[in-house]
C-alpha positions, 0 to 999 in steps of 0.5 A: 490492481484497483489499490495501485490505480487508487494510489497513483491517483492520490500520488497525483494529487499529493506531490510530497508523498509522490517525491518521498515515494520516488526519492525511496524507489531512486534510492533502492535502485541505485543501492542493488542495481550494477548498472553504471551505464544505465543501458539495462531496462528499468524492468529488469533492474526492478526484478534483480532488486532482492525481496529483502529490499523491497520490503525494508527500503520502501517505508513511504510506499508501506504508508502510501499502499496502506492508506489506499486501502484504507480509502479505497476498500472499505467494503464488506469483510466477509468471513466463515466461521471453520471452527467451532461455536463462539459467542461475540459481543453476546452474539452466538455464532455457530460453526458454518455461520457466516459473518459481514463487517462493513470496514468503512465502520472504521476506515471512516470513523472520526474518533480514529481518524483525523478528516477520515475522507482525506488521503493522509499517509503520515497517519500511520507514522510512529509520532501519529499511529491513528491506526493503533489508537484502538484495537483493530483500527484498521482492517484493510488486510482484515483482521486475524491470521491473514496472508503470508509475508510473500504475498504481502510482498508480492501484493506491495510489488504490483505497486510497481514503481514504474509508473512514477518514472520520469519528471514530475510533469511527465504524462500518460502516453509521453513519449519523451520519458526514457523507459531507461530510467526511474525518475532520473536515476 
């Protein structure tokens, strides 16, 4: 719940990612929702969207989640070795040994990174990819064999797009926005 709290805050601050995120929600519900009327709750549309959808159609939510984890949980990785002995870096790590990775090494490090501390989703994009410019670049996911295509799915979807419903003026506890639609779809 911290990365989708992260995220709404960044989107506060940054009305192009929030457009581009609710312009890809719009559109992916009016591509799998059958309803003309508009009387079906945004709930329940939301849940007849398929999974297939949810994780093909949102590119820019993709982007927006993967640089708040970046930003906001660059803690420390900690992992036990299960399998055998292997030396690392000329370090001999035992079978049972535990490792610490502090992720903010780098998350924030400038020779990756352009301006690190700022929220910049567009650094993931195909043109740009700062991520990619060394090997493990970002570890927000850490790094290795990591979770299922569900639960990442299922990790993007606590992202919900409710939240972003309404007029861009629209605030928290206004009663005046419809709980009928997102963003005047």
């Amino acid at each position: 719940m911290t990365t989708a709290c992260w995220a709404l805050l960044y989107l506060g601050n940054h009305d192009d990612w929030r457009q581009r995120a609710v312009s890809e929600i719009q559109s992916m519900i009016s591509a799998h929702s059958d309803d003309t009327l508009g009387t079906e709750l945004l709930h329940n549309r939301l849940a007849s969207i398929p999974l297939s959808a949810w994780e093909d159609e949102l590119p820019a939510l993709d982007l927006i989640i993967r640089e708040t984890i970046r930003l906001s949980s660059s803690n420390t990785l900690l992992r036990r070795n299960l399998r055998s002995e292997v030396d690392a870096d000329g370090m001999r790590i035992a079978k049972g040994d535990f490792m610490a990775y502090l992720a903010a090494d780098v998350h924030m490090d400038e020779d990756i990174y352009t301006n690190p501390g700022t929220f910049d989703p567009g650094r993931y994009e195909a043109d740009r990819n700062e991520d990619k410019s060394v090997y493990c670049g970002y570890v927000g996911w850490g790094a290795g064999q990591f979770f299922s295509p569900e639960f990442l799915a299922y990790l993007i979807q606590t992202i919900r797009p409710t939240p972003m419903r309404g007029d861009a003026n629209s605030k928290v506890g206004d009663e005046t926005r419809s709980r009928h639609v997102v963003g005047g779809v």
